[in-house]
N, C-alpha and C positions, 0 to 999 in steps of 0.2 A: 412561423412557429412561435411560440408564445414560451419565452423561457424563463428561471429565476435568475438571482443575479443583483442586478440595480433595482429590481422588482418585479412584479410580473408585465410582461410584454414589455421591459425591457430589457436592456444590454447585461451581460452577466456580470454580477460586481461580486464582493467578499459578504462575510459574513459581518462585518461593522457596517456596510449599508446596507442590507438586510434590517441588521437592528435598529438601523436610525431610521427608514421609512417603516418601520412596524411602530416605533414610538412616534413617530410623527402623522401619525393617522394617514400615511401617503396610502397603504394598504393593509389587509388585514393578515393575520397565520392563516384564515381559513383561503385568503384569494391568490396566497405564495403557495399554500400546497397544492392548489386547483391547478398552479401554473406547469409545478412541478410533476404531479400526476397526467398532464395535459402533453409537456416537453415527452417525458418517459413512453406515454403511449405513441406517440407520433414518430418514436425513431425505431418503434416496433412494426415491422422483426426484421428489418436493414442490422438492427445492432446486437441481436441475442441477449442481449441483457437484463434484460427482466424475468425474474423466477417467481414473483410473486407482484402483484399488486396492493396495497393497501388502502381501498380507494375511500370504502365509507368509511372504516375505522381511524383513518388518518384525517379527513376529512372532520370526522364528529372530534377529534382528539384538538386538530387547530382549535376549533369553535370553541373548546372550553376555554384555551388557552388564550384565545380574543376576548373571553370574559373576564377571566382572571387578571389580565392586564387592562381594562376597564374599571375594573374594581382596585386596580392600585396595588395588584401581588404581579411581581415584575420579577420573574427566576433566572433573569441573568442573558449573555450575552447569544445566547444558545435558544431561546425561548421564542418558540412559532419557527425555529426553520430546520427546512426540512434534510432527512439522511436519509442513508442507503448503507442497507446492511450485507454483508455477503452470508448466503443459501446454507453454509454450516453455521452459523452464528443463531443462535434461538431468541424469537420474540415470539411474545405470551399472544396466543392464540392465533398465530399464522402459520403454516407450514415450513416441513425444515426438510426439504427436498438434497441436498449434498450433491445435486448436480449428477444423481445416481438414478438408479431403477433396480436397486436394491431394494429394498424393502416399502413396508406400505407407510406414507408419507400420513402422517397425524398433526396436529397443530401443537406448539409445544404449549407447556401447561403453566411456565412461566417466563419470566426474558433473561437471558445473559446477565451478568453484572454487569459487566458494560451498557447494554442496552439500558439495563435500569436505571444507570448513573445517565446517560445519556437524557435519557427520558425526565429523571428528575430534575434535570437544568432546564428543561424545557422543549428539546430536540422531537421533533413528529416522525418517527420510519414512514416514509412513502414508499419502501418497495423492500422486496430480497431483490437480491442480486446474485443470478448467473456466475459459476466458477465450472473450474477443471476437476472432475469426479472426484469426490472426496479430498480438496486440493491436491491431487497426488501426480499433478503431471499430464495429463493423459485424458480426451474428451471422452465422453459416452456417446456414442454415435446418435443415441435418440433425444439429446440432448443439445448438441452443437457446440463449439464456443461460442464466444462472443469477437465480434467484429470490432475494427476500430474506425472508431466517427470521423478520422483525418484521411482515412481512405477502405471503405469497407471491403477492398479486397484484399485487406492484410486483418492481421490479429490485433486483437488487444492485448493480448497477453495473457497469464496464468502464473495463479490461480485464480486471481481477484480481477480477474477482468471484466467483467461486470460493475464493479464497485469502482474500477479505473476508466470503463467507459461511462459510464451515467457522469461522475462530475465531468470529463474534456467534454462531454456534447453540451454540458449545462442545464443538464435536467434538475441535479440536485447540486449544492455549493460542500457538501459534506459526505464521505463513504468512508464503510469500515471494511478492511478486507485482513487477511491473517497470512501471515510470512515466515516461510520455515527453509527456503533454500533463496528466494527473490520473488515470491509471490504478493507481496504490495507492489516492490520497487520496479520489478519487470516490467507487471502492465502500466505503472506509473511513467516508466519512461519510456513506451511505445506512445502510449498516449500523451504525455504532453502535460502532465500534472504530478501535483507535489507528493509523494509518495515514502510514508515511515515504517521505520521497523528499530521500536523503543528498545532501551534494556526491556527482555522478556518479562523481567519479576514486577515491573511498573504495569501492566496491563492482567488484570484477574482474566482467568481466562475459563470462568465457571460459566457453561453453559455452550461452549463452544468446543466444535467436536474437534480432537487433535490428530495430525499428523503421524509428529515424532514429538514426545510430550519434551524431550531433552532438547530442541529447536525450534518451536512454535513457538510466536510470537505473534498479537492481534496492533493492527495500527490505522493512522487513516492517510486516506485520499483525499485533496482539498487542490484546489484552483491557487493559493496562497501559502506562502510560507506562516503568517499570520493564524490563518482558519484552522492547518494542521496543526499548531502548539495548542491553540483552543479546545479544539475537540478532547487533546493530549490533555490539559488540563481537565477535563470533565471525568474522562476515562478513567484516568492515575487517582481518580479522586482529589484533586484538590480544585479550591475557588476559582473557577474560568475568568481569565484576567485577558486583556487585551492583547498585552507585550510593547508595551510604549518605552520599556527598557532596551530592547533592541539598539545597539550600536549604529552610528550613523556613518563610522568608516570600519574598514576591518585593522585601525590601528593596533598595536600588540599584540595581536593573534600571528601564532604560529603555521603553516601549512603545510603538510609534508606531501612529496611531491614524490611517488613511486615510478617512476620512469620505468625500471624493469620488469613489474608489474605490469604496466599498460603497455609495452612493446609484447612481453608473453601474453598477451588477451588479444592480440592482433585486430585493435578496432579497425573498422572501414574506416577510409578517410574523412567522411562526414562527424564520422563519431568522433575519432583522433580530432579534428579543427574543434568542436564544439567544447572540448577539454580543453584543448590549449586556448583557445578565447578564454573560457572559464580563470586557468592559471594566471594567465596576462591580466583580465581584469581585478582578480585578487591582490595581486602585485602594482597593477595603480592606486588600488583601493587603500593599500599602506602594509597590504599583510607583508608575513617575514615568508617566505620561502625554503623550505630545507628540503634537498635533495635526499631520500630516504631508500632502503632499500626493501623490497618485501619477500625476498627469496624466505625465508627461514620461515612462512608461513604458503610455501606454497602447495604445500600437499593438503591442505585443510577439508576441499571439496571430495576429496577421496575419502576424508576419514568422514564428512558429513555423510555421505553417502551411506556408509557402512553402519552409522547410529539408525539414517530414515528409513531404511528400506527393514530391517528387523521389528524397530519401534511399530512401523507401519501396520507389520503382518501382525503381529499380538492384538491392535488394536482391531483389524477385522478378521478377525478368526473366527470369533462368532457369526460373523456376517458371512464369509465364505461356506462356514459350516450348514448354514440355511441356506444361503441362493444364492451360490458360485456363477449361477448361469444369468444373475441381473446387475453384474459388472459389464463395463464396456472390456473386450478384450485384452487393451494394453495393461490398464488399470487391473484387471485381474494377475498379467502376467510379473506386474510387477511386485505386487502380493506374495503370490509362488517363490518367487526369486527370494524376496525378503526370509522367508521360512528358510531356503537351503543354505543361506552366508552365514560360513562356520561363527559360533560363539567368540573361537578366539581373536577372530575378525573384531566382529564387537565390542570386545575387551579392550583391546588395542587402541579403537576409538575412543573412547570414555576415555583412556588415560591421555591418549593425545588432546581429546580437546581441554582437559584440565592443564595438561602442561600449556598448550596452546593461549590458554587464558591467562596464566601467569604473566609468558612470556612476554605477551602481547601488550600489557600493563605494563609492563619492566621496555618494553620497546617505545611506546608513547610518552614514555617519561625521561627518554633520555640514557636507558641504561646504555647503550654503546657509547654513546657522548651527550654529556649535559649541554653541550649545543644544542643537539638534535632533538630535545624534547621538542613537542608538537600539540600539537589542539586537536587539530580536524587532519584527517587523511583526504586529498582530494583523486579524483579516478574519473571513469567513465560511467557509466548507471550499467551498462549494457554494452557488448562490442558491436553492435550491430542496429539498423533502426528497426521497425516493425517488420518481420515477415510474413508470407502468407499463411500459414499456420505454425501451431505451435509445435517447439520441435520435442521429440523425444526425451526424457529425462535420461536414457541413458545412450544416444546417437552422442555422437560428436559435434552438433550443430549446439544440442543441450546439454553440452559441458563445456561448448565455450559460452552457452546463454548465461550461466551459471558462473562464470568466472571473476565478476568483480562483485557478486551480491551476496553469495555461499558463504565465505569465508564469516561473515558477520553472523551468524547463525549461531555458528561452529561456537566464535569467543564471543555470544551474550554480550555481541555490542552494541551501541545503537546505530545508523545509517538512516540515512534519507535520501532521495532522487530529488532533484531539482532541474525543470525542464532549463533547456539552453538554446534556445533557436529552432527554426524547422529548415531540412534541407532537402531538397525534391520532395517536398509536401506533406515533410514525416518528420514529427520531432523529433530533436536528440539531446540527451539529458547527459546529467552529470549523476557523480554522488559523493555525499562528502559523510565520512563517520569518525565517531569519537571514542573515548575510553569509556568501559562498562559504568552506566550513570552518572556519567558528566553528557547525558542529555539536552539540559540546558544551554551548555556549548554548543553543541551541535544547532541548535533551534537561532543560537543568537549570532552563529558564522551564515548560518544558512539567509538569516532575512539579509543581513549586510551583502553579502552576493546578490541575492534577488534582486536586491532593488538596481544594479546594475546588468543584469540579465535582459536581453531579447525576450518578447512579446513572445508568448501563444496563441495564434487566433482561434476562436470557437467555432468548430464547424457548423455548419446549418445542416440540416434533413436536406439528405438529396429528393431531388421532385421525381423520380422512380420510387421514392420510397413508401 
């Protein structure tokens, strides 16, 4: 298999060696997206992840940008490589399929602001990507998920599993997928890659069709702690910068250390070790430690629920109203439901997650004790490693999928996954999140970790495939 990475038909590297053999005439944008359209078809349809293909368009789009950087216009860190959009997100003139069979599928007529910002750095879409109908939990049976490349007879997760398998196989070094309960972070940490979900108000989110407009959040997928603040910079709008600022120890950083939290998430034992590695290597690293408590935030996933599932039905109302019968069954039932949850249900929510958000600010800072202010909350990504399918959003299996990733929705914070090792042949990740736009924090605890973290290997195409 012929992958991107260090270059084409080599070993998978970041997006700073991408840049430096595109400047170094080692290869061209147009022979990185051939590679990356080449990887993407070859794990088809082992992976379900492809919704779309962008072969000539993306192909004539490097070609200009090998000209353009010939001629001495060089748009920055991002410029000839290639991404992966997820199937609700719009680019101009592709199909915007929602992973439904709802309606009649048209190309959209312009791209995302994202997309746009993406593209104006220099970024090529080589493909949609494959999600959970409408992000909403719940496959289309004519649709499928998507598989995961570390073992395809488990999942990659939901919604953005697509967007979280294409980067673990190495097809693309860059995906955008959208997060409104743990749909970055989920399939990020089934699969084995770096996985965001920013303050919501830092990501435009024009063009991209919404869940629950009060938790939706757009983020990315990346092989690196590095590559995701990149992209994060192109997206948020500002100048794409390296990050050579990144701390080289986690000296004076705070960690808050939810113990009772992650005893009520009941991880498996693989998940629980890959956490406490995590905490231990924090603590050689120089960080400070504070044992914290998270009970007074544990009903959070209840009141999310109660915003998504309403939010939800208003948004396809129109949609049920035309062709109820071109939902996958879950996904329709869970539609229905959203209409019958009493208003004052709703109510209730809304003022919980404002209280919620306060609090949550006044707890990161130390309000029970000025000791206990804190940085970054560290946790599990996920209680559990990749299943074989995705479980129900509202089974018990998917409310404890949901138990360390939801609450961040709820208080408009930001979180990240960060892989941590693989154990019987399936990654297990961490997560670490921060106070609402202290961002930065988060991005500059995260690489200081990283760089002492366990390997992810890159799967290969199986030879059945």
């Amino acid at each position: 298999m012929t992958r991107t990475g260090g270059g084409p038909g080599g070993s998978p590297g970041g997006v700073r060696q991408l840049a430096g053999g595109l400047r170094s005439g080692a290869f061209s944008a147009e022979q990185l997206v051939a590679a990356s359209l080449k990887a993407l078809t070859a794990w088809e349809p082992t992976l379900n992840a492809v919704a779309h293909l962008r072969s000539e368009a993306a192909t004539a789009e490097a070609r200009a940008l090998d000209a353009e950087l010939a001629g001495g216009h060089d748009r920055g860190p991002l410029h000839g490589i290639p991404v992966a959009i997820k199937d609700l997100i719009d680019v101009a003139d592709a199909p915007t399929g929602y992973g439904s069979r709802v309606g009649r599928v048209d190309t959209a007529p312009r791209d995302a602001e994202l997309v746009r910002r993406l593209r104006e750095a220099g970024a090529v879409v080589v493909a949609k990507t494959n999600l959970l109908e409408y992000a909403y939990g719940a496959v289309h049976p004519e649709v499928g998920d998507t598989r995961n490349p570390h073992d395809p007879t488990r999942t990659a997760g939901g919604s953005s599993g697509g967007s979280a398998a294409a980067v673990a196989a190495g097809c693309v070094p860059l995906a955008v997928g959208t997060d409104t309960g743990g749909s970055v972070r989920v399939p990020a940490a089934y699969c084995g890659v770096v996985g965001v979900k920013p303050t919501p108000t830092r990501v435009p989110m024009d063009g991209v069709f919404p869940l629950a407009w009060s938790l939706d959040a757009a983020g990315a997928l990346a092989r690196r702690i590095e590559d995701a603040a990149l992209l994060h910079d192109v997206i948020e709008g500002r100048p794409a910068r390296w990050g050579e600022e990144a701390p080289s120890s986690l000296e004076g950083v705070t960690i808050g250390v939810p113990h009772d939290w992650v005893d009520a998430g009941s991880p498996t034992p693989a998940v629980r070790a890959a956490w406490e590695a995590a905490v231990a290597a924090a603590e050689r690293g120089g960080a400070r430690l504070v044992e914290v408590s998270f009970a007074a935030f544990s009903d959070l996933n209840e009141a999310l629920l109660d915003l998504l599932l309403p939010e939800a039905s208003v948004i396809h109302e129109d949609h049920v109203g035309r062709n109820a019968a071109g939902y996958g069954p879950d996904t329709l039932a869970q539609i229905e439901a959203g209409f019958d949850l009493p208003a004052v249900r709703y109510v209730r929510a809304r003022r919980r997650q404002e209280a919620a958000q306060q609090a949550f600010a006044a707890w990161m800072d130390g309000a029970t004790a000025p000791s206990a202010r804190i940085d970054v909350l560290l946790s599990p990504a996920v209680p559990f490693q990749a299943p074989a399918h995705d479980p129900s959003v509202h089974g018990e299996e998917g409310a404890s999928e949901m138990h360390f990733s939801g609450p961040f929705n709820l208080l408009a914070a930001p979180a990240l996954v960060l892989p941590w090792g693989v154990a019987e042949g399936l990654p297990a990740s961490i997560q670490l999140a921060a106070r609402k736009d202290d961002d930065a924090t988060l991005f500059s605890v995260a690489r200081a970790l990283e760089s002492v973290a366990p390997r992810i290997p890159v799967p290969k195409v199986r030879a059945d495939s």
